[in-house]
C-alpha positions as CSV (number, residue, x, y, z in Angstrom):
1,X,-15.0,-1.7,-18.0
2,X,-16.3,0.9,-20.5
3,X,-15.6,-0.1,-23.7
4,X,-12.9,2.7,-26.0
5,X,-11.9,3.6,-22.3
6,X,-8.2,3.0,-23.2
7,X,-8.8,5.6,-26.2
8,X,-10.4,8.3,-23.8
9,X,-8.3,10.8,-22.9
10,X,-8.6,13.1,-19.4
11,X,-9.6,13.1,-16.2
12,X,-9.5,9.0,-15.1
13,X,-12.7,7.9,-13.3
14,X,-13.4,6.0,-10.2
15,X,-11.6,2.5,-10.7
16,X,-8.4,4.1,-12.9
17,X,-6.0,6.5,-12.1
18,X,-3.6,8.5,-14.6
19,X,-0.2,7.9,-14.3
20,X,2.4,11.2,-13.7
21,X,2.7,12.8,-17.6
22,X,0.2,10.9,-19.2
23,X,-4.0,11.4,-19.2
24,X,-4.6,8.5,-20.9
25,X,-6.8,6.3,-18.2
26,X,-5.6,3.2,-16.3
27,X,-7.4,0.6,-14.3
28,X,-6.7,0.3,-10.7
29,X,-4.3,-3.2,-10.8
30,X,-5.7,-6.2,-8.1
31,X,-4.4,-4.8,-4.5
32,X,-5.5,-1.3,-4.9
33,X,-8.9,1.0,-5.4
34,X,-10.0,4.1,-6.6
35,X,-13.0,5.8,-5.3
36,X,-12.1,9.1,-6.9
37,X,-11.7,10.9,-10.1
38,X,-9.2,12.5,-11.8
39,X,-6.1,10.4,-9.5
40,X,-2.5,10.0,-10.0
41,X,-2.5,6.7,-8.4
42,X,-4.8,4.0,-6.7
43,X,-4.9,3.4,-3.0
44,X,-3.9,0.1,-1.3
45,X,-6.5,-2.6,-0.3
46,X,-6.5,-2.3,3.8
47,X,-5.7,-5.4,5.3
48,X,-8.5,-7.8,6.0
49,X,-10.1,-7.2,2.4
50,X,-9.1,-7.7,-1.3
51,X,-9.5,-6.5,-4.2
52,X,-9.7,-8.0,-8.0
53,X,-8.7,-4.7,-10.8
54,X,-10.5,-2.2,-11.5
55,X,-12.4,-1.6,-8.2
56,X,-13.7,1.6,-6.8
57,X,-14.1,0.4,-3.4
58,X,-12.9,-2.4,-1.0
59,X,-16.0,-2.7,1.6
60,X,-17.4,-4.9,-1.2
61,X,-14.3,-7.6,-0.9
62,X,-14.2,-8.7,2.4
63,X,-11.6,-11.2,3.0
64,X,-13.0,-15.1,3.0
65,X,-12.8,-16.9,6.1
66,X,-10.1,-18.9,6.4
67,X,-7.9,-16.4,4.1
68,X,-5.3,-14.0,5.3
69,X,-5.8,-10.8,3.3
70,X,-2.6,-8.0,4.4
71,X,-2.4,-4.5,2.7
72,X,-0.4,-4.9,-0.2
73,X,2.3,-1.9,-0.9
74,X,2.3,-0.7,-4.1
């Protein structure tokens, strides 16, 4: 993470989103991405991958073999 980024106020970049009233950023909690800028929300990891916080894309977090990985609802 950028370090200060919790002081940073505006538009949230890929990995956060900015939650409804507020523009102070937010990182992306484990089971959902951002690939955008500037979101309200993050989008849930499909099923067959995973994803730790603060991720701007799932195609990097396959699910292991031998793991079950489903889309977790947010």
């Amino acid at each position: 993470a950028e370090p200060g980024l919790r002081a940073r106020r505006g538009p949230s970049p890929r990995g956060h989103f900015c939650p409804r009233g507020t523009s102070l950023p937010q990182p992306c909690p484990a089971g959902s991405y951002s690939y955008l800028t500037g979101q309200a929300s993050c989008f849930p990891c499909p099923t067959g991958y995973y994803c730790p916080e603060n991720v701007t894309h799932y195609s990097r977090h396959p699910c292991p073999a031998g793991f079950y990985c489903p889309e977790v609802s947010a």
